[in-house]
mmCIF file of the C-alpha atoms, coordinates in Angstrom:
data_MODEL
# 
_entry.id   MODEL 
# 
loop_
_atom_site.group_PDB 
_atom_site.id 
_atom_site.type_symbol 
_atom_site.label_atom_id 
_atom_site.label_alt_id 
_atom_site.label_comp_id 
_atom_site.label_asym_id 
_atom_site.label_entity_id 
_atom_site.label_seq_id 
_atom_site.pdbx_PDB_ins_code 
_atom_site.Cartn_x 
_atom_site.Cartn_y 
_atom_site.Cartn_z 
_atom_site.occupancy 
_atom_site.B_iso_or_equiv 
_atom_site.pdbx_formal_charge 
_atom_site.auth_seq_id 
_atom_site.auth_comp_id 
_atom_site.auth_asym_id 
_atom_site.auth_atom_id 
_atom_site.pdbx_PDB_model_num 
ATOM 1   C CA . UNK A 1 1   ? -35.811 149.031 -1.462  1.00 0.00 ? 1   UNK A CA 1 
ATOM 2   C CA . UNK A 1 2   ? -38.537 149.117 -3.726  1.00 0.00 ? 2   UNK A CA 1 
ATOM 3   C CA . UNK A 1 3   ? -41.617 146.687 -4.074  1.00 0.00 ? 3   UNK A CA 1 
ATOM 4   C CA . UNK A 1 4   ? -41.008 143.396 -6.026  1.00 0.00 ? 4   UNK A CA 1 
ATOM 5   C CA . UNK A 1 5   ? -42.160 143.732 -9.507  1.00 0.00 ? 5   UNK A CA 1 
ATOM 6   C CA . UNK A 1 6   ? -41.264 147.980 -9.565  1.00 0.00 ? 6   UNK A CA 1 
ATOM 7   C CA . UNK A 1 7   ? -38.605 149.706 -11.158 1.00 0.00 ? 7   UNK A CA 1 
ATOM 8   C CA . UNK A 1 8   ? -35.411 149.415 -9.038  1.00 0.00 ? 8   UNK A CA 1 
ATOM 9   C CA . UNK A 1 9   ? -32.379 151.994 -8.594  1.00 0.00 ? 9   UNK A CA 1 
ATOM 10  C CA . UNK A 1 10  ? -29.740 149.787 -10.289 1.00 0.00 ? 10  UNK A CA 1 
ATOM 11  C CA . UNK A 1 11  ? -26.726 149.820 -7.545  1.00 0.00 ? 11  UNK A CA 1 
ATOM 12  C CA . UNK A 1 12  ? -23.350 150.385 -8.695  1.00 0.00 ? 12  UNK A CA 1 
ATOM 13  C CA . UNK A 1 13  ? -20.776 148.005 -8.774  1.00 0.00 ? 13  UNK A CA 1 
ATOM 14  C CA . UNK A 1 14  ? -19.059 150.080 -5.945  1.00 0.00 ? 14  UNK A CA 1 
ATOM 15  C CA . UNK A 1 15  ? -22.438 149.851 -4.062  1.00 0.00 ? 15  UNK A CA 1 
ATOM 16  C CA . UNK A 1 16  ? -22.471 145.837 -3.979  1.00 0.00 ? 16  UNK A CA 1 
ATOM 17  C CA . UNK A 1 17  ? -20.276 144.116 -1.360  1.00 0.00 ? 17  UNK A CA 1 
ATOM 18  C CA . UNK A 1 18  ? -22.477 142.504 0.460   1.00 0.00 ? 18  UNK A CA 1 
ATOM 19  C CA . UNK A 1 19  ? -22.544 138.608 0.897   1.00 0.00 ? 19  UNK A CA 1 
ATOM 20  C CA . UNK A 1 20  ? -25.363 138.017 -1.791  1.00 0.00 ? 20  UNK A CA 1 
ATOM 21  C CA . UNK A 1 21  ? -22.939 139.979 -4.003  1.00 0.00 ? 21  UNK A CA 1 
ATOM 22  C CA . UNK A 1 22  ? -20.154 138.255 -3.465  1.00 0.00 ? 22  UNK A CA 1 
ATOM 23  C CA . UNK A 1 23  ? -22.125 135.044 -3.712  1.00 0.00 ? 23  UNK A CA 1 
ATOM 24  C CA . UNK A 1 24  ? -23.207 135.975 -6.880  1.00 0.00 ? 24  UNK A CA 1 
ATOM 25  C CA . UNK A 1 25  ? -20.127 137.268 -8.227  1.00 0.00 ? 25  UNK A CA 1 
ATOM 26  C CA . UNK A 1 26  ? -18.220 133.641 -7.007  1.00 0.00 ? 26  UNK A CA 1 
ATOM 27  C CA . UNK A 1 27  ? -21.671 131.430 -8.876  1.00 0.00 ? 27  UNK A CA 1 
ATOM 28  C CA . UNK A 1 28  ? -20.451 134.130 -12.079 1.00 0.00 ? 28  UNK A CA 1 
ATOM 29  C CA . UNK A 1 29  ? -16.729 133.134 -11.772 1.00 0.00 ? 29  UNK A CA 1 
ATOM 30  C CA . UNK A 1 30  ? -17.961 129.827 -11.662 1.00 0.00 ? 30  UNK A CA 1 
ATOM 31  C CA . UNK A 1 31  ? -19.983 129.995 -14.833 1.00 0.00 ? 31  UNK A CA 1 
ATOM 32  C CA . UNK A 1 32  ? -17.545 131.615 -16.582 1.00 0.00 ? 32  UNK A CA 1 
ATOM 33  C CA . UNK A 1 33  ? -15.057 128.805 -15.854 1.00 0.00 ? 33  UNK A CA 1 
ATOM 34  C CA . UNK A 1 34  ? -17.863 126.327 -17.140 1.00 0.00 ? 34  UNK A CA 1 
ATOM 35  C CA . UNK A 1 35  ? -18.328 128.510 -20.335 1.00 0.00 ? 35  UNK A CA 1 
ATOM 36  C CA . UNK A 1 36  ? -14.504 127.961 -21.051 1.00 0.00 ? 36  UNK A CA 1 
ATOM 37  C CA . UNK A 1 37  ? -14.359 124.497 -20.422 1.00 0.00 ? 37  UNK A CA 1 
ATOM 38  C CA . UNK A 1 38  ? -17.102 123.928 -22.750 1.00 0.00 ? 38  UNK A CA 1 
ATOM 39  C CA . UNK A 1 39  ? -15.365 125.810 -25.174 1.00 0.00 ? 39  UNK A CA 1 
ATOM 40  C CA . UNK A 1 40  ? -12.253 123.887 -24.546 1.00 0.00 ? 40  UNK A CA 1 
ATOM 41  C CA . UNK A 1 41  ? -14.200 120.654 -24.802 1.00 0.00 ? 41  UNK A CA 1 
ATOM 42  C CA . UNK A 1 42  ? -16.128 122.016 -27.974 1.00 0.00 ? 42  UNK A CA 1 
ATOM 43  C CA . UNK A 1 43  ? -12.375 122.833 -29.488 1.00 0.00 ? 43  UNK A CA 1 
ATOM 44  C CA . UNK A 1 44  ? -11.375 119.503 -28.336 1.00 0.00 ? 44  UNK A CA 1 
ATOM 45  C CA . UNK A 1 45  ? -14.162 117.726 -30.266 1.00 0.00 ? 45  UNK A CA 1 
ATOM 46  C CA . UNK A 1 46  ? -13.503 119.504 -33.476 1.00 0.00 ? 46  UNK A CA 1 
ATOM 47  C CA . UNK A 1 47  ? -10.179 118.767 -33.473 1.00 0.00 ? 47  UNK A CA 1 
ATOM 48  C CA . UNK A 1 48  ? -10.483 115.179 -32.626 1.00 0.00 ? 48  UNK A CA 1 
ATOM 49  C CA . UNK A 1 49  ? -12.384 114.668 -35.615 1.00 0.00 ? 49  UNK A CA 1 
ATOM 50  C CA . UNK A 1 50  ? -10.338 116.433 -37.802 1.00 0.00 ? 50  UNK A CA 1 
ATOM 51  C CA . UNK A 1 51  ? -7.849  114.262 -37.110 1.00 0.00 ? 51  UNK A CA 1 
ATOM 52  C CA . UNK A 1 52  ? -10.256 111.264 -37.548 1.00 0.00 ? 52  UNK A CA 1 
ATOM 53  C CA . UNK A 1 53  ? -10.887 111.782 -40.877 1.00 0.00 ? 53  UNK A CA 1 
ATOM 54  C CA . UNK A 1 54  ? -7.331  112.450 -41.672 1.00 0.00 ? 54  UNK A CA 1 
ATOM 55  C CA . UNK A 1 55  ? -6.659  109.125 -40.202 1.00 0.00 ? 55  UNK A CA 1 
ATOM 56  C CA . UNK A 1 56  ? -9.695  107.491 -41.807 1.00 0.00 ? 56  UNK A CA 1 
ATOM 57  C CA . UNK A 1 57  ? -9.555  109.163 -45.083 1.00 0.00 ? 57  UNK A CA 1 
ATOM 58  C CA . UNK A 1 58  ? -6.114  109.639 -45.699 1.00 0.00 ? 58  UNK A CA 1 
ATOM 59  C CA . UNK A 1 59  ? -4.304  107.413 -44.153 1.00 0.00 ? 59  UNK A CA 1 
ATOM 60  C CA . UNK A 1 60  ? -6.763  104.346 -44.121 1.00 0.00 ? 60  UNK A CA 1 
ATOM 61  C CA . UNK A 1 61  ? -6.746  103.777 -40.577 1.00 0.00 ? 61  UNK A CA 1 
ATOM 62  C CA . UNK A 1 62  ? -9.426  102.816 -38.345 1.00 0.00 ? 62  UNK A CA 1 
ATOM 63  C CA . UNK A 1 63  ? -10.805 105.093 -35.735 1.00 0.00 ? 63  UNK A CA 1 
ATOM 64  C CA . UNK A 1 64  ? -10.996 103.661 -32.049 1.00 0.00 ? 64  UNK A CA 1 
ATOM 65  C CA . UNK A 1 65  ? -11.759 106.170 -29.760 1.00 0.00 ? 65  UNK A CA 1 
ATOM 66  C CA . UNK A 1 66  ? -12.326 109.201 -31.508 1.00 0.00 ? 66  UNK A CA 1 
ATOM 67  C CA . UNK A 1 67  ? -16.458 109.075 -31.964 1.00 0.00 ? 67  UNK A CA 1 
ATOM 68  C CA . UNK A 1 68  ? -16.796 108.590 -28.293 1.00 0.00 ? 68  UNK A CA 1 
ATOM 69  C CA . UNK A 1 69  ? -14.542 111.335 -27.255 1.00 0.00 ? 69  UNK A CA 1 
ATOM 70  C CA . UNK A 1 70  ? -16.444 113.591 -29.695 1.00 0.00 ? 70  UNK A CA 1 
ATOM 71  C CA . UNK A 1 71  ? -19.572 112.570 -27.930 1.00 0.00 ? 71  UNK A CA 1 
ATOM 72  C CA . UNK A 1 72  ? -18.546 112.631 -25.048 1.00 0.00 ? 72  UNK A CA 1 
ATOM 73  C CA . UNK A 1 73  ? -17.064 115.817 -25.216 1.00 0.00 ? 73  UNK A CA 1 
ATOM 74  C CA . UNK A 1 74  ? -20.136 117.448 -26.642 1.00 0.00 ? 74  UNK A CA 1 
ATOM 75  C CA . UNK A 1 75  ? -21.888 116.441 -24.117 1.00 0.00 ? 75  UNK A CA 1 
ATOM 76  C CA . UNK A 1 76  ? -19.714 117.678 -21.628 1.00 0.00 ? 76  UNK A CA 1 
ATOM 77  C CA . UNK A 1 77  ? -19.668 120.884 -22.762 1.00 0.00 ? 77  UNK A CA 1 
ATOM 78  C CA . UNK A 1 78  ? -23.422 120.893 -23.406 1.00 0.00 ? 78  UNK A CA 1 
ATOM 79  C CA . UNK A 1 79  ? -24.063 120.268 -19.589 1.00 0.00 ? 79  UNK A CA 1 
ATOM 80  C CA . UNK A 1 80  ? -20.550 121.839 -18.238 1.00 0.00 ? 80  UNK A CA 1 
ATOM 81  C CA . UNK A 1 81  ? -21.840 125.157 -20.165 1.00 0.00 ? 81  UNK A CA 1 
ATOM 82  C CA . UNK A 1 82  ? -24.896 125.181 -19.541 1.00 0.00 ? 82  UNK A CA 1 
ATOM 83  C CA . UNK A 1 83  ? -24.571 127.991 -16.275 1.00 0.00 ? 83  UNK A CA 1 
ATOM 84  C CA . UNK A 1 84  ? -22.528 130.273 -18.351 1.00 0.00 ? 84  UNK A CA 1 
ATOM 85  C CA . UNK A 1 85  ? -25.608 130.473 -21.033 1.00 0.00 ? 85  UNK A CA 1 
ATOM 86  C CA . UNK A 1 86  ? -27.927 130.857 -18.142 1.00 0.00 ? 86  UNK A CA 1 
ATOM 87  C CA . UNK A 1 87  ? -25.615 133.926 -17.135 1.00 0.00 ? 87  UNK A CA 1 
ATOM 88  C CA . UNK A 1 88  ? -25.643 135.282 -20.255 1.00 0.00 ? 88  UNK A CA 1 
ATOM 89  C CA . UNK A 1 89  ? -29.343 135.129 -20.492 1.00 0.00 ? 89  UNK A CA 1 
ATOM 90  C CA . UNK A 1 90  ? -28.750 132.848 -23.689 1.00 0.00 ? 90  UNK A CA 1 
ATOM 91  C CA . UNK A 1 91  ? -31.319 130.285 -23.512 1.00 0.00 ? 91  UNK A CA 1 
ATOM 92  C CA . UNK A 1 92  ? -34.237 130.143 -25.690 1.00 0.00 ? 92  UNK A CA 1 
ATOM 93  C CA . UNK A 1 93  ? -37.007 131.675 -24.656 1.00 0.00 ? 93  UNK A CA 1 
ATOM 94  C CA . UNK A 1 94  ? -41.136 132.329 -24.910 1.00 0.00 ? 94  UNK A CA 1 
ATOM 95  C CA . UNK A 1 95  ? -41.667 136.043 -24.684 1.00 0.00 ? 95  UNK A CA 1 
ATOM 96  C CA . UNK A 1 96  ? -45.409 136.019 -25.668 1.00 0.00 ? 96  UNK A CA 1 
ATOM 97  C CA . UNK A 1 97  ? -46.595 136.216 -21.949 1.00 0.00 ? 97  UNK A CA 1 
ATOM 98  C CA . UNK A 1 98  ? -44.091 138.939 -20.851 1.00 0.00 ? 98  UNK A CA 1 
ATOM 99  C CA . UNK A 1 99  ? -44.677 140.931 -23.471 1.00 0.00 ? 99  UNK A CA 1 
ATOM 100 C CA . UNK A 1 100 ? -48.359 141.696 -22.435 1.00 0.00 ? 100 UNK A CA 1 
ATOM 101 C CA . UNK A 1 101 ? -48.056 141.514 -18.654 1.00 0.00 ? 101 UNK A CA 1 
ATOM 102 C CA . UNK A 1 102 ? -47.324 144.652 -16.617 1.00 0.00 ? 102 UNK A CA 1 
ATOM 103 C CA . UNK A 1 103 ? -43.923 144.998 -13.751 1.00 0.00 ? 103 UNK A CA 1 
ATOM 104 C CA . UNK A 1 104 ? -45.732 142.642 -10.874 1.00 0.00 ? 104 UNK A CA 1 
ATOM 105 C CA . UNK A 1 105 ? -46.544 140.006 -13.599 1.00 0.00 ? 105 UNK A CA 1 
ATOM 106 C CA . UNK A 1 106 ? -43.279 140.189 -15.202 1.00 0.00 ? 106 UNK A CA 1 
ATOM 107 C CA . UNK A 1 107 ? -41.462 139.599 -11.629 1.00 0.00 ? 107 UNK A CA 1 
ATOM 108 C CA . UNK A 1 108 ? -44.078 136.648 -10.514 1.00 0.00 ? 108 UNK A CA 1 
ATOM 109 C CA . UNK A 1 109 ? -43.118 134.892 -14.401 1.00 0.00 ? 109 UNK A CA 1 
ATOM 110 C CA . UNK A 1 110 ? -39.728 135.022 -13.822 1.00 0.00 ? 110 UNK A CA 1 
ATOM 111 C CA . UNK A 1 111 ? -39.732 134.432 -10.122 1.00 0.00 ? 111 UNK A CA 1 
ATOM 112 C CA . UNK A 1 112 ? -41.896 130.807 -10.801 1.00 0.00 ? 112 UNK A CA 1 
ATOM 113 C CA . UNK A 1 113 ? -39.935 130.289 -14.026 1.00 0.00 ? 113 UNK A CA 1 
ATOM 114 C CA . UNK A 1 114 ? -36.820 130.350 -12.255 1.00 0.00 ? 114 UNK A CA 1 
ATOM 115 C CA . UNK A 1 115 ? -38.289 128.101 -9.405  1.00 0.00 ? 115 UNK A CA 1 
ATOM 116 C CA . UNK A 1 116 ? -39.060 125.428 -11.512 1.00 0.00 ? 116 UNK A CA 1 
ATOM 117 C CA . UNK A 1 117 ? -35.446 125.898 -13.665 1.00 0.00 ? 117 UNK A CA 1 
ATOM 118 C CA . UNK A 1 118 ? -33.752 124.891 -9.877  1.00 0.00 ? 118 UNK A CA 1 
ATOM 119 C CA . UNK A 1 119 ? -36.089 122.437 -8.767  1.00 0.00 ? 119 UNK A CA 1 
ATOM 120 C CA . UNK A 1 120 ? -35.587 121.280 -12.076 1.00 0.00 ? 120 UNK A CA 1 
ATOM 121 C CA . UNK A 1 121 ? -32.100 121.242 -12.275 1.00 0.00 ? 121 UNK A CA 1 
ATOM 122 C CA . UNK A 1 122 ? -31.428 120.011 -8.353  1.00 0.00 ? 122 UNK A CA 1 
ATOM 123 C CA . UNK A 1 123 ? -33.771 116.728 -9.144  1.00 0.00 ? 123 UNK A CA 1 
ATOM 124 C CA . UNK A 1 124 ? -31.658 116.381 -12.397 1.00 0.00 ? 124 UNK A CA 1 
ATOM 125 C CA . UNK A 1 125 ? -27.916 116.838 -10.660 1.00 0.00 ? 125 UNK A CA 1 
ATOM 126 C CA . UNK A 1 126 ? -29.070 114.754 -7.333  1.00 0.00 ? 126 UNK A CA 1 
ATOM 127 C CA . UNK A 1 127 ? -30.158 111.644 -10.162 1.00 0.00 ? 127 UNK A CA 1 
ATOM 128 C CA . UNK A 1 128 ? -26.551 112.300 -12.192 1.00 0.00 ? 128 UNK A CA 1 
ATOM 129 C CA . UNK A 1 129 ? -24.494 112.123 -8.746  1.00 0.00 ? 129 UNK A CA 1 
ATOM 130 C CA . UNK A 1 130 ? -25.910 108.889 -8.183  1.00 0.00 ? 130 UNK A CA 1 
ATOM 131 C CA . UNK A 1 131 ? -25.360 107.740 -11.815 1.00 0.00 ? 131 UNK A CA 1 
ATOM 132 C CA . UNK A 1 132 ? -22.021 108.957 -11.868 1.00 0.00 ? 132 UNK A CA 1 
ATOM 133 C CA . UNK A 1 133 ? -21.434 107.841 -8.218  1.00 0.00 ? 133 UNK A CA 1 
ATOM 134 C CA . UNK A 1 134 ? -22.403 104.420 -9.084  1.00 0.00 ? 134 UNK A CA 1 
ATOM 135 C CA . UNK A 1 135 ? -19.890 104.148 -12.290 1.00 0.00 ? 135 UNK A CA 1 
ATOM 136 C CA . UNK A 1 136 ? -17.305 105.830 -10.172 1.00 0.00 ? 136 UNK A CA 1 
ATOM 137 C CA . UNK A 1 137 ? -17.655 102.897 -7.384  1.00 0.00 ? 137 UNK A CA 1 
ATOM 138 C CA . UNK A 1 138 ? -18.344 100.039 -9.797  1.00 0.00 ? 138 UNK A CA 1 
ATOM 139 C CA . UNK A 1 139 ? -15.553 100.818 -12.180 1.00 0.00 ? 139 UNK A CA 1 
ATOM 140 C CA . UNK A 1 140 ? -17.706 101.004 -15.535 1.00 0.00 ? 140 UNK A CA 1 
ATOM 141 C CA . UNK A 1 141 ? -15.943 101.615 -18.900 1.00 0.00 ? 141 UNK A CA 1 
ATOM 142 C CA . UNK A 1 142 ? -17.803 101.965 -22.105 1.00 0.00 ? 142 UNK A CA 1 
ATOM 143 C CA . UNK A 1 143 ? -18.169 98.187  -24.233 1.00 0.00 ? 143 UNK A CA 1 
ATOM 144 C CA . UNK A 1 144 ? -15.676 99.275  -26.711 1.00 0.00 ? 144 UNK A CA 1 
ATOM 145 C CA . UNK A 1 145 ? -12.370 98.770  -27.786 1.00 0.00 ? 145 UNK A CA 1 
ATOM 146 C CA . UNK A 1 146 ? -11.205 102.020 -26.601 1.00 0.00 ? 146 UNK A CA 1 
ATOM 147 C CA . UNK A 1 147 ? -13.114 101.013 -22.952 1.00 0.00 ? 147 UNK A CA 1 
ATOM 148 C CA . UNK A 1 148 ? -12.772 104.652 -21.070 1.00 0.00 ? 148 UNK A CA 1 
ATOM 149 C CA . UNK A 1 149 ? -13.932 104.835 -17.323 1.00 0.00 ? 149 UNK A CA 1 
ATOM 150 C CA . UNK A 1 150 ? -17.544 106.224 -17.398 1.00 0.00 ? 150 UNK A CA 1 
ATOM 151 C CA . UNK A 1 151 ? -17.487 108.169 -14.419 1.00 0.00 ? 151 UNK A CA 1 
ATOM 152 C CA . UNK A 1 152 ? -15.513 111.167 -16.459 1.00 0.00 ? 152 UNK A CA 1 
ATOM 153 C CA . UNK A 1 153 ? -18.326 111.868 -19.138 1.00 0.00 ? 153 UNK A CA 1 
ATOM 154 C CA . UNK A 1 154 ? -20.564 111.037 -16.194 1.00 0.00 ? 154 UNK A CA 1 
ATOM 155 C CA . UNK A 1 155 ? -19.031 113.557 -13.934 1.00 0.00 ? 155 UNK A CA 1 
ATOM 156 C CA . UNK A 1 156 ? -20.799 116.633 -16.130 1.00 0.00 ? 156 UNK A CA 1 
ATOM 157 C CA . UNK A 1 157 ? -24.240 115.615 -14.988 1.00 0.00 ? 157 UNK A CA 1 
ATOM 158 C CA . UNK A 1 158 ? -23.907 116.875 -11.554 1.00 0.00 ? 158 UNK A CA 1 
ATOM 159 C CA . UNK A 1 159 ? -20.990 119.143 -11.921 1.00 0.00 ? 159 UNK A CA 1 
ATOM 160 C CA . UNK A 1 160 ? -23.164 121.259 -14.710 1.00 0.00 ? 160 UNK A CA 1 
ATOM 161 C CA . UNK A 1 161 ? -26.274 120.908 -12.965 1.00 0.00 ? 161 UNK A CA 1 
ATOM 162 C CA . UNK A 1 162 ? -24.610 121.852 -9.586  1.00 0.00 ? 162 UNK A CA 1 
ATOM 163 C CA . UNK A 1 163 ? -23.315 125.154 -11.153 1.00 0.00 ? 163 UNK A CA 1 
ATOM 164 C CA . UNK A 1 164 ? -26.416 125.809 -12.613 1.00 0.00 ? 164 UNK A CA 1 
ATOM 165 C CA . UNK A 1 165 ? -28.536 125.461 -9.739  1.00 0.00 ? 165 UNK A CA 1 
ATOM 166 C CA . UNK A 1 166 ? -26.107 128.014 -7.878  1.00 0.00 ? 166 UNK A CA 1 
ATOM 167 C CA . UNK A 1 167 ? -26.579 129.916 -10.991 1.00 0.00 ? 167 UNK A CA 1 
ATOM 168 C CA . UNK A 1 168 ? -30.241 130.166 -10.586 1.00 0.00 ? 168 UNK A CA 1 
ATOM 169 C CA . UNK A 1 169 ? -30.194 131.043 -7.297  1.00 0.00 ? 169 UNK A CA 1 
ATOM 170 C CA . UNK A 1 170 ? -27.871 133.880 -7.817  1.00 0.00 ? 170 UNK A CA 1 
ATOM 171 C CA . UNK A 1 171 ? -30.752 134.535 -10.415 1.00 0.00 ? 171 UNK A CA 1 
ATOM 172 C CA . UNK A 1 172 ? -33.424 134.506 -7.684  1.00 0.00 ? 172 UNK A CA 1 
ATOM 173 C CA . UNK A 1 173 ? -31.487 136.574 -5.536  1.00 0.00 ? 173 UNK A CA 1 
ATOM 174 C CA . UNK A 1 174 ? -30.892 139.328 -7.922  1.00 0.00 ? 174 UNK A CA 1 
ATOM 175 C CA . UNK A 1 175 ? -34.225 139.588 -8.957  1.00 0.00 ? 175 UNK A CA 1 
ATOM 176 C CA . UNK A 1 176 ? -35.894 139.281 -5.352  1.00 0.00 ? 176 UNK A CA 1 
ATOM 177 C CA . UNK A 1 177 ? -33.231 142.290 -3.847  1.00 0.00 ? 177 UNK A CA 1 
ATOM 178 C CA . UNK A 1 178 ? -33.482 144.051 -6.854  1.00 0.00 ? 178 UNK A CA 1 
ATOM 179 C CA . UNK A 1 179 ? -30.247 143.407 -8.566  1.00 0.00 ? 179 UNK A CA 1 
ATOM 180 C CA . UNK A 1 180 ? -31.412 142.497 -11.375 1.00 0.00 ? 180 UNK A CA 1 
ATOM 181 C CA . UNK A 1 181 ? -34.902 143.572 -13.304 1.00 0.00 ? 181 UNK A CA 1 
ATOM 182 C CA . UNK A 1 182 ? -37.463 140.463 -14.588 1.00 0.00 ? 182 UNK A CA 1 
ATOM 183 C CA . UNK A 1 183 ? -36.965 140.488 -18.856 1.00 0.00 ? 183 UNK A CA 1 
ATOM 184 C CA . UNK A 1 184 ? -39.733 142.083 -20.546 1.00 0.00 ? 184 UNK A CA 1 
ATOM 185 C CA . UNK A 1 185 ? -39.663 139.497 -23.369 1.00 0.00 ? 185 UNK A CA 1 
ATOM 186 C CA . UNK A 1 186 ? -38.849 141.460 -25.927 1.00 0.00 ? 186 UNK A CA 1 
ATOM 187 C CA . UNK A 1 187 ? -40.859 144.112 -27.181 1.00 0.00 ? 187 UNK A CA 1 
ATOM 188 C CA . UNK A 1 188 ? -43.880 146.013 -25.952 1.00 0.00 ? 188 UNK A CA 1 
ATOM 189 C CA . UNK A 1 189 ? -47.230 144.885 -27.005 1.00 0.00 ? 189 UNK A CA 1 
ATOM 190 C CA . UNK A 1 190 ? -48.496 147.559 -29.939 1.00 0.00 ? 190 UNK A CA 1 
# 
């Protein structure tokens, strides 16, 4: 295996069947199912207030619950998502460092980047299981009319922030064995 930081033989997918593969391959699966659900929940919002306006609009009716599903729905699928766009590599990103550091620099940025992404993201789910724990156990519903239980739009706090802190570390692992090479940023420095 070659040194951290240096150009790796990329292994084939025949080649990977180890346990960090498969461990990566089941955080993947996992994204991927949180990348549809957002997109369900995304569709679901859209739709919702279609048919809110319709009903508002057109038929002069008032709207109960249909701005808090929205919300609620968008933000489930911004945190329920979130892995699969960390899979994809589709977060926003600063590429004037990597740009002008060499292979070894490049690894260390993403390697301490990555670090503080999990810690980041286990501090964040351990605080929403608690939140959501806590509206779960107390039986909280919204002060509205349409009163839903809390603990659903709660529940995408830690259940995104779980899957994306598996996600990273799949992310760690791939770039500490080799699996995967650090970004470059973009392109090289002229």
């Amino acid at each position: 295996m070659a040194e951290p930081g240096h150009a790796r033989e990329v292994l084939r997918p025949a080649d990977r069947r180890g346990p960090i593969d498969r461990f990566i391959g089941a955080v993947a699966w996992l994204s991927r199912l949180g990348g549809i659900a957002a997109a369900a929940l995304l569709l679901a919002a859209v739709l919702v207030i279609c048919q809110m306006v319709f009903v508002r609009y057109v038929l002069q009716g008032s709207a109960i619950w249909q701005h808090e599903f929205a919300t609620f729905s968008l933000i489930g699928a911004t945190f329920i998502g979130a892995p699969y766009v960390l899979l994809t590599h589709g977060h926003v990103n600063v590429d004037l460092l990597p740009i002008y550091l060499g292979p070894r620099g490049r690894f260390a940025l993403a390697l301490l980047a990555a670090l503080v992404s999990l810690t980041f993201c286990i501090v964040l789910g351990w605080y929403g299981f608690g939140f959501w724990y806590q509206s779960y156990t107390e039986d909280w519903h919204a002060q509205t009319v349409w009163r839903p239980p809390l603990w659903v739009p709660y529940a995408a706090v830690p259940l995104g922030m779980g899957v994306m802190s598996l996600q990273y570390v799949a992310e760690i692992l791939a770039l500490v064995t080799g699996r995967q090479a650090p970004s470059s940023g973009g392109t090289e420095p002229t």
